[in-house]
VOPAGU-2260 file (C-alpha; in pm, 1 decimal, decimal comma):
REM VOPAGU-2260
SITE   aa  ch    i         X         Y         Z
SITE  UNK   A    0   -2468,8   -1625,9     874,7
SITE  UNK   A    1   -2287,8   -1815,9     651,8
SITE  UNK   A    2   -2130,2   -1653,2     372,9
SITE  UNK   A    3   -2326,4   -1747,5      10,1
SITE  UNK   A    4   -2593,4   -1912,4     296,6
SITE  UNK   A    5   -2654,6   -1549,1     379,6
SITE  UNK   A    6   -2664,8   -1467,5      -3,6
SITE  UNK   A    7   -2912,2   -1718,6     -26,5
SITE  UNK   A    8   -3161,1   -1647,4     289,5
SITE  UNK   A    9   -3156,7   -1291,5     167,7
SITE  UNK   A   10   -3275,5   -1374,3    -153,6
SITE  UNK   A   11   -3556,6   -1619,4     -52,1
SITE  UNK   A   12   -3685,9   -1361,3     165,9
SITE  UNK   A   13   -3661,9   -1084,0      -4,2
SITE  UNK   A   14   -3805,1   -1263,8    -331,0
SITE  UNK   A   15   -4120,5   -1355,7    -105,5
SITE  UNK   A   16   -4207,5   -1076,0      97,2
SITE  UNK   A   17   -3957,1    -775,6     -22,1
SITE  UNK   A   18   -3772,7    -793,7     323,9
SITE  UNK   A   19   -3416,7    -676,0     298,5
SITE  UNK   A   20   -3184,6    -890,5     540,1
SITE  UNK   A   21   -3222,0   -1298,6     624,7
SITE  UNK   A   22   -3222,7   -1377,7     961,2
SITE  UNK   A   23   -2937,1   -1618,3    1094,1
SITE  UNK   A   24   -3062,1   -1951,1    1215,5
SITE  UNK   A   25   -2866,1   -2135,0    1431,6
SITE  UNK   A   26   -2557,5   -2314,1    1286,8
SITE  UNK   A   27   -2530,0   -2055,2    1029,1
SITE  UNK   A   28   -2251,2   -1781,9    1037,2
SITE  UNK   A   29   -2392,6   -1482,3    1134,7
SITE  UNK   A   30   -2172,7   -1295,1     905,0
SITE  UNK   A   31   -1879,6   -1052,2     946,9
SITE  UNK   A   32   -1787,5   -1006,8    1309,5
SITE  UNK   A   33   -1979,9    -668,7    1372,5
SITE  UNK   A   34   -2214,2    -675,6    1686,8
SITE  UNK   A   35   -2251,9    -306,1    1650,1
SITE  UNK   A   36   -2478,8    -207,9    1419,6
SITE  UNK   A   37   -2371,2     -14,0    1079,5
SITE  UNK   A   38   -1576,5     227,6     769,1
SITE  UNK   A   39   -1365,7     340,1     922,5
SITE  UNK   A   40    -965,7     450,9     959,8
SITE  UNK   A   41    -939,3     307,9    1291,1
SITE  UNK   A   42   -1182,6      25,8    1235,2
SITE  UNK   A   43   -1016,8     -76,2     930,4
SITE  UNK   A   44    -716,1    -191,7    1085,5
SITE  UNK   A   45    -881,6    -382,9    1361,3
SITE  UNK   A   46    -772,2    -760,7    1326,2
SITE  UNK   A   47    -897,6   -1010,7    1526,6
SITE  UNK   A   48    -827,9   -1393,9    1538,2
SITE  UNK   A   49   -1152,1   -1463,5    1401,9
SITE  UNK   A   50   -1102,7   -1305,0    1087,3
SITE  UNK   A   51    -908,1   -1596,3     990,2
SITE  UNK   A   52   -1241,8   -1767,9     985,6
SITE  UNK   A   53   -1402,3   -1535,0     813,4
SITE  UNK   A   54   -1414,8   -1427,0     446,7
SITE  UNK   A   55   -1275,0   -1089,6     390,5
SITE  UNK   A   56   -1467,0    -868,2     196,1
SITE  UNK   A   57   -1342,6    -942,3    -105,0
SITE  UNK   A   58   -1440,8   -1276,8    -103,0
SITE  UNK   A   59   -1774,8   -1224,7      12,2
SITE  UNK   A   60   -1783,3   -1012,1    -291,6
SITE  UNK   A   61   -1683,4   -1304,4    -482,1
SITE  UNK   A   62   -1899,4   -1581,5    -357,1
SITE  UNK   A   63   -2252,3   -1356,6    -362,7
SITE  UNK   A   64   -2157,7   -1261,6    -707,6
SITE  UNK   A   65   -2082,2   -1616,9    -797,2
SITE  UNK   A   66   -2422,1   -1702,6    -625,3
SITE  UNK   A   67   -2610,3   -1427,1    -790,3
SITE  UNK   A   68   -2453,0   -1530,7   -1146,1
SITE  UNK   A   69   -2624,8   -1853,4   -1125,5
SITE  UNK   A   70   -2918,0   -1766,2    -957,0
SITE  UNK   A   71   -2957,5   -1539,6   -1293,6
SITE  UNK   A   72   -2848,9   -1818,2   -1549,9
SITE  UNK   A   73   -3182,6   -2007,6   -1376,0
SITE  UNK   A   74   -3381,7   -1694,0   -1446,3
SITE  UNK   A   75   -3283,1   -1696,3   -1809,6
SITE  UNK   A   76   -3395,5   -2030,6   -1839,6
SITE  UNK   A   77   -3723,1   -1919,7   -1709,7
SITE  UNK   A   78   -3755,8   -1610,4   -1945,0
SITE  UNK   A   79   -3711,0   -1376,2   -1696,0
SITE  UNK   A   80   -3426,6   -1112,8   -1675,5
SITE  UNK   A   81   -3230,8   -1088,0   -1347,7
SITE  UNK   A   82   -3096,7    -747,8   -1220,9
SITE  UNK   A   83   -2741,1    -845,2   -1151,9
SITE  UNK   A   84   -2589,5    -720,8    -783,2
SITE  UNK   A   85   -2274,6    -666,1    -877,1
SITE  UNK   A   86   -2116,8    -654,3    -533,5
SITE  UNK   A   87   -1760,3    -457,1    -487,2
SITE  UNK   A   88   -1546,4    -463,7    -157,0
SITE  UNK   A   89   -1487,2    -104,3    -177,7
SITE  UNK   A   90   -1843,2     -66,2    -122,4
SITE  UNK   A   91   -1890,5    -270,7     183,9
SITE  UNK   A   92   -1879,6    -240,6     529,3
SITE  UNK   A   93   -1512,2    -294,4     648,9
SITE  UNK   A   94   -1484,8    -647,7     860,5
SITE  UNK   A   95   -1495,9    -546,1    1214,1
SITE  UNK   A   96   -1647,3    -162,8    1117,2
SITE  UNK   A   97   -1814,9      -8,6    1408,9
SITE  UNK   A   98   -1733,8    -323,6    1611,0
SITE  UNK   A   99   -1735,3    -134,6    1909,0
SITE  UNK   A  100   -1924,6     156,5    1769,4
SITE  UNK   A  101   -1852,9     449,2    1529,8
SITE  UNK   A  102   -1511,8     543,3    1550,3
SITE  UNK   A  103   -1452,4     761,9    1222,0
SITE  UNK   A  104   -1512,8    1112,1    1293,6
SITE  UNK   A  105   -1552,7    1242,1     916,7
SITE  UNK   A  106   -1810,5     991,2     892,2
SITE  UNK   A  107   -1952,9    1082,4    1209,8
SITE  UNK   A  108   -1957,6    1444,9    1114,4
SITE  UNK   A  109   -2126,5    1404,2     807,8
SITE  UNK   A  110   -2385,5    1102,0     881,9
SITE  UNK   A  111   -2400,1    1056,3    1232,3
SITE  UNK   A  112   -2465,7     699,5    1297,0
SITE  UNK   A  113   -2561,0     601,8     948,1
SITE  UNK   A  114   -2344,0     441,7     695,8
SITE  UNK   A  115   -2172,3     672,2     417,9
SITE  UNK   A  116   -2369,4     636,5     125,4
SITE  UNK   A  117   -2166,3     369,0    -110,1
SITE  UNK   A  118   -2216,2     163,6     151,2
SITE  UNK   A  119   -2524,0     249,0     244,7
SITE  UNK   A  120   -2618,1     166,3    -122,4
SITE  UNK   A  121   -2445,7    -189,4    -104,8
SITE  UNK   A  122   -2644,7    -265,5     195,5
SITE  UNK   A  123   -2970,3    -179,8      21,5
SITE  UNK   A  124   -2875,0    -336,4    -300,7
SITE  UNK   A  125   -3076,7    -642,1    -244,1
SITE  UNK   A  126   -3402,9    -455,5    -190,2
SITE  UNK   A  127   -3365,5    -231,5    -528,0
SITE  UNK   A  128   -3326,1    -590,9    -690,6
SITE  UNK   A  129   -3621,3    -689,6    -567,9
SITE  UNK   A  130   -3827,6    -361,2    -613,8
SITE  UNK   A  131   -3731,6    -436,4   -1013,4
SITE  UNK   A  132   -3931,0    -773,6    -998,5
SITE  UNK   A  133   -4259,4    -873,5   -1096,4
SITE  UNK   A  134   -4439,6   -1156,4    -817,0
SITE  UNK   A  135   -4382,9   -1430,2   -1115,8
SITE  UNK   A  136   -4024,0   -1330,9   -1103,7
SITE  UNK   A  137   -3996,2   -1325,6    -724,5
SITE  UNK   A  138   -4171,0   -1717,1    -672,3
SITE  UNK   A  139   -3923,1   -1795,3    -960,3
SITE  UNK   A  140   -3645,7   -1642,0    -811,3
SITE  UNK   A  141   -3679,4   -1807,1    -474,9
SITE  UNK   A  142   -3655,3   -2139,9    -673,5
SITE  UNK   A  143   -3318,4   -2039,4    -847,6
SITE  UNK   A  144   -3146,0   -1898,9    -555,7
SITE  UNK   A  145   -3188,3   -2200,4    -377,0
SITE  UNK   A  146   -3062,6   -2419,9    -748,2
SITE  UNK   A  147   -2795,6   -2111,4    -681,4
SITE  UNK   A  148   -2655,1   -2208,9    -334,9
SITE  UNK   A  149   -2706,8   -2559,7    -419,3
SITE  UNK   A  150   -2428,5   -2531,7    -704,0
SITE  UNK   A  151   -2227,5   -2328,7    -580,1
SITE  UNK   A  152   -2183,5   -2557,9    -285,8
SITE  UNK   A  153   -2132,6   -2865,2    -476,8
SITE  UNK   A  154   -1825,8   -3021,2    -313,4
SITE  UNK   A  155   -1806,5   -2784,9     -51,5
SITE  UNK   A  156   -1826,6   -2980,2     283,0
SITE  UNK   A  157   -2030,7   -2732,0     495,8
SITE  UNK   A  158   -2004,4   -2661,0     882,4
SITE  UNK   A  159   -2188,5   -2603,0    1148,6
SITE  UNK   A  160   -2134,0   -2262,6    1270,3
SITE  UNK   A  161   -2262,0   -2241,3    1582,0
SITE  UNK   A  162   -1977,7   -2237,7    1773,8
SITE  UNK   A  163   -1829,5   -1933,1    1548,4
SITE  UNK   A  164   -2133,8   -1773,5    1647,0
SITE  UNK   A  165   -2070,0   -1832,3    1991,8
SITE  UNK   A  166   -1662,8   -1739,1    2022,9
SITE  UNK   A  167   -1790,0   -1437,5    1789,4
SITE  UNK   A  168   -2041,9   -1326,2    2065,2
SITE  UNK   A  169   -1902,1   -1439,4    2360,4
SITE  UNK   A  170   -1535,6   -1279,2    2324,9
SITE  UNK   A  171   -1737,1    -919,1    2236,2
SITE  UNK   A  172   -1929,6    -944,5    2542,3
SITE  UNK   A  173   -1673,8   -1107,4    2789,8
SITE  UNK   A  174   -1419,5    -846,8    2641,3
SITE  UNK   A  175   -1651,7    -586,1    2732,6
SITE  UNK   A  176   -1724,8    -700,9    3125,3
SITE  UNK   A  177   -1339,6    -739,5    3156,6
SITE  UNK   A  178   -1260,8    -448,5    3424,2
SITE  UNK   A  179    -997,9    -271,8    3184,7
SITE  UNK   A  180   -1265,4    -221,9    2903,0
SITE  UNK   A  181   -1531,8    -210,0    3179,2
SITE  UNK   A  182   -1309,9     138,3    3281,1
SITE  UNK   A  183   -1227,7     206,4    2939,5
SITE  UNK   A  184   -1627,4     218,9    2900,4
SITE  UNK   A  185   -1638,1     464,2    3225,3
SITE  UNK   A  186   -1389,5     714,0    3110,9
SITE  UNK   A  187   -1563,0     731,5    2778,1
SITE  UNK   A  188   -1934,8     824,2    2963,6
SITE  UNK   A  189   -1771,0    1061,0    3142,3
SITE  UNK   A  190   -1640,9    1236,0    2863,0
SITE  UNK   A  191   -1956,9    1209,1    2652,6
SITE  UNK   A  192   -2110,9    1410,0    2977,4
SITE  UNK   A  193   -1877,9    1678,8    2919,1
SITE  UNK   A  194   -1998,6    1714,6    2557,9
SITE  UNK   A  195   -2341,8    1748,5    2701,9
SITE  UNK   A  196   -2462,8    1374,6    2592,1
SITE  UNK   A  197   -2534,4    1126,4    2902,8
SITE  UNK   A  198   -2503,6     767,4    2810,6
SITE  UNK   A  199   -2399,9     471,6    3007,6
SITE  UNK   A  200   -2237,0     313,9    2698,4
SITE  UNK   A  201   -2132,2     295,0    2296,2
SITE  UNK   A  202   -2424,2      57,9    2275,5
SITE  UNK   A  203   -2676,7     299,4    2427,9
SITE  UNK   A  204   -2579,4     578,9    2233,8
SITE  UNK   A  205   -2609,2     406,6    1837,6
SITE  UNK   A  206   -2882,3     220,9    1986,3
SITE  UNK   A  207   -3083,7     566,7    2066,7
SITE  UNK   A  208   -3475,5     558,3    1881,4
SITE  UNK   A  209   -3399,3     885,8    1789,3
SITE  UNK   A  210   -3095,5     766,3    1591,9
SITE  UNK   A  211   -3306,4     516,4    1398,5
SITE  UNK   A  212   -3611,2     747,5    1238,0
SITE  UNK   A  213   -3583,3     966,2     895,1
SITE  UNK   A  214   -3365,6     949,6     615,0
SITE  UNK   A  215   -3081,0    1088,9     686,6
SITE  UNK   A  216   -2937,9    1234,7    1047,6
SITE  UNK   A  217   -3036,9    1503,9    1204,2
SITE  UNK   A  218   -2815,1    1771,6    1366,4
SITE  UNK   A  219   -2826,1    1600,2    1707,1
SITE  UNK   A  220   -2768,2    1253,0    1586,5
SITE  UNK   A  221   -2450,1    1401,5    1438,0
SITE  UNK   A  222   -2299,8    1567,3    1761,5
SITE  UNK   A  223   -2365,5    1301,3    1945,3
SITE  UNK   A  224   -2213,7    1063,3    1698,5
SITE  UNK   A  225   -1903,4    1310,9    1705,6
SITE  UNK   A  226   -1881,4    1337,1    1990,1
SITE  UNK   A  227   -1905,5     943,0    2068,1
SITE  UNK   A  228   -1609,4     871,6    1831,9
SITE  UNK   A  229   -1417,9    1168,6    1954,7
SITE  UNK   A  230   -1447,3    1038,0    2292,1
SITE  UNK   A  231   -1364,4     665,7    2207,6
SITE  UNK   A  232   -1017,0     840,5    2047,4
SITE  UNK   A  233    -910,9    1047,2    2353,1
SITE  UNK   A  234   -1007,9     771,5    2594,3
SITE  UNK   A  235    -864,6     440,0    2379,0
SITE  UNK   A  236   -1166,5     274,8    2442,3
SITE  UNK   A  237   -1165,4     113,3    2100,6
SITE  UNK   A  238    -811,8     -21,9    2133,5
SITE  UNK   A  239    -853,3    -137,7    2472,2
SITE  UNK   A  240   -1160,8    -358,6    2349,3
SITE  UNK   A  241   -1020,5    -501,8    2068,4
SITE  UNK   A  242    -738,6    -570,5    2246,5
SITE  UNK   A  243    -904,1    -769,6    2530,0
SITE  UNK   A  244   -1124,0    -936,4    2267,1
SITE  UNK   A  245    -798,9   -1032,8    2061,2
SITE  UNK   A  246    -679,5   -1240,5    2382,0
SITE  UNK   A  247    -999,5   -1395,8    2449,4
SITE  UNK   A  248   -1065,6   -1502,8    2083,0
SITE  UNK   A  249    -712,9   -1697,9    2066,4
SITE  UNK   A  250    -816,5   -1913,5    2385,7
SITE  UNK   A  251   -1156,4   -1969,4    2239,8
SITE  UNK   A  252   -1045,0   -2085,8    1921,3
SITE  UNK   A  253    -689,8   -2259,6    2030,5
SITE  UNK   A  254    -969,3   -2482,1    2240,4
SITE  UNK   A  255   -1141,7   -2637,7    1931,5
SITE  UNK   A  256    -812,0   -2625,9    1683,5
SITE  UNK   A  257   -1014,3   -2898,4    1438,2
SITE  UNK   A  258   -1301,0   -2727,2    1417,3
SITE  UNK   A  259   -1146,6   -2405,0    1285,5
SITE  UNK   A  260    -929,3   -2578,1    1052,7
SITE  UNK   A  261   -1248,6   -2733,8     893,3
SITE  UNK   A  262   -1418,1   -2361,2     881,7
SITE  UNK   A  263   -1053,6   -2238,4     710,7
SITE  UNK   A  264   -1087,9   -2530,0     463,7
SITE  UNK   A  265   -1455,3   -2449,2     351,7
SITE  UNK   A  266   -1431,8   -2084,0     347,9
SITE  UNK   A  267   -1108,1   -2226,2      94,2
SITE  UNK   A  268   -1353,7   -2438,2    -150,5
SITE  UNK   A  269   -1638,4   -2214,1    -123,0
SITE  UNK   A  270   -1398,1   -1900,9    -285,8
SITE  UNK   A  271   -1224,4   -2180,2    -521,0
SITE  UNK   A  272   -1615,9   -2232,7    -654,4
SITE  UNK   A  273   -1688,9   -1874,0    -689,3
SITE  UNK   A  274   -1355,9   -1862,8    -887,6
SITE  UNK   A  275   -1504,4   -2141,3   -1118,0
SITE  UNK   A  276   -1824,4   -1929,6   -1182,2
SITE  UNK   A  277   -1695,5   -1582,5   -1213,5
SITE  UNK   A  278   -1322,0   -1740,2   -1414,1
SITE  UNK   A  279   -1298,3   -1307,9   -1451,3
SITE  UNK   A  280   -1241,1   -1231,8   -1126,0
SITE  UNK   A  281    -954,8   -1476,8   -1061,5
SITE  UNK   A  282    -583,1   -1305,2    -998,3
């Protein structure tokens, strides 16, 4: 989803029914390139041609701080206080984290599939704003995000994203079929069947109901999650996806070279408004 679009569909839902995440709709960016749910030292230097059509964490930072300063400012008007978010790319989820699955083994060793907890904290951020708001403030709320996003866009010539959506899910999965990752994929099954762990694929494994119950992991979640990134290491599995996906990405996009260039220029004036809200966090 679009950057401070996301900002903004999490906030109206959230503000009327306490959800935590907005969905994407189509022709809104669905967000950092991450089709595998929930950083990492490997992960973190993942590039991918995308990226350059994506805001980096810092500026995502920027712009749903921006967004959130005004949505507040509204508030005020209103007599109501705001719980600022205060967002911090330290805190977030690295762009392309757990792309192809967990890949940090200290993480995996400690919290199996979940996130580690700052950014487990950043993630739920939006719901402890809400939980802090009375219904007046919530129906309120949903009116000043949306006053929010309206601002903050003011000049900003928005796209249609569904095409990034498309070269974003398309190169993952046609990377992924491509018989090097496809044996890549192999070797890596095989090896989790040594460790004692039968699964066809990354997906399978993070994707396991038993991963998904309970606060925190539970002694299998986190052997299997060790052994899952241990396994992507010894067999290069990650770097033999990313690298496939790399290729694939630059044909995608060098096939629609204006329509990129007009995604580079918003994600440009979107940041350049956040700078005008938040004149601190310029430099």
């Amino acid at each position: 989803m679009r950057t401070s679009l996301k900002a903004l569909a999490v906030a109206l839902v959230i503000l009327s029914s306490a959800c935590a995440h907005g969905v994407p709709t189509e022709g809104t960016r669905s967000g950092h390139a991450s089709p595998v749910p929930g950083g990492t030292s490997l992960t973190r230097t993942i590039r991918l041609p995308l990226d350059a059509y994506t805001l980096s964490n810092a500026e995502q930072a920027l712009v749903d701080n921006a967004q959130d300063e005004l949505t507040g400012d509204c508030m005020r008007t209103h007599g109501f206080r705001w719980p600022a978010l205060r967002r911090s790319a330290p805190d977030m989820i690295p762009v392309n984290s757990r792309r192809y699955g967990i890949t940090d083994l200290a993480d995996a060793q400690k919290y199996g599939y979940r996130l580690n907890p700052r950014q487990a904290a950043d993630v739920d951020a939006v719901r402890k704003q809400s939980a802090q708001l009375s219904p007046a403030q919530k129906t309120t709320g949903s009116s000043c995000a949306r006053k929010a996003y309206d601002r903050l866009h003011t000049g900003v010539a928005e796209v249609d994203f569904t095409l990034w959506n498309t070269v974003n899910k398309s190169s993952f999965e046609q990377a992924r079929d491509s018989a090097v990752v496809a044996s890549a994929i192999h070797a890596w099954s095989r090896c989790m069947h040594r460790s004692g762990f039968d699964f066809p694929d990354p997906l399978a494994a993070v994707n396991d109901p038993a991963f998904s119950s309970g606060a925190d992991a539970s002694p299998h979640e986190v052997d299997v999650a060790a052994a899952d990134a241990a396994c992507k290491e010894s067999t290069a599995l990650t770097t033999a996806w990313s690298t496939a996906e790399r290729r694939i990405q630059q044909k995608l996009i060098a096939a629609r070279p204006g329509y990129f260039d007009s995604v580079k220029k918003e994600n440009v004036t979107l940041v350049a408004a956040a700078h005008r809200i938040l004149p601190a966090s310029n430099g």
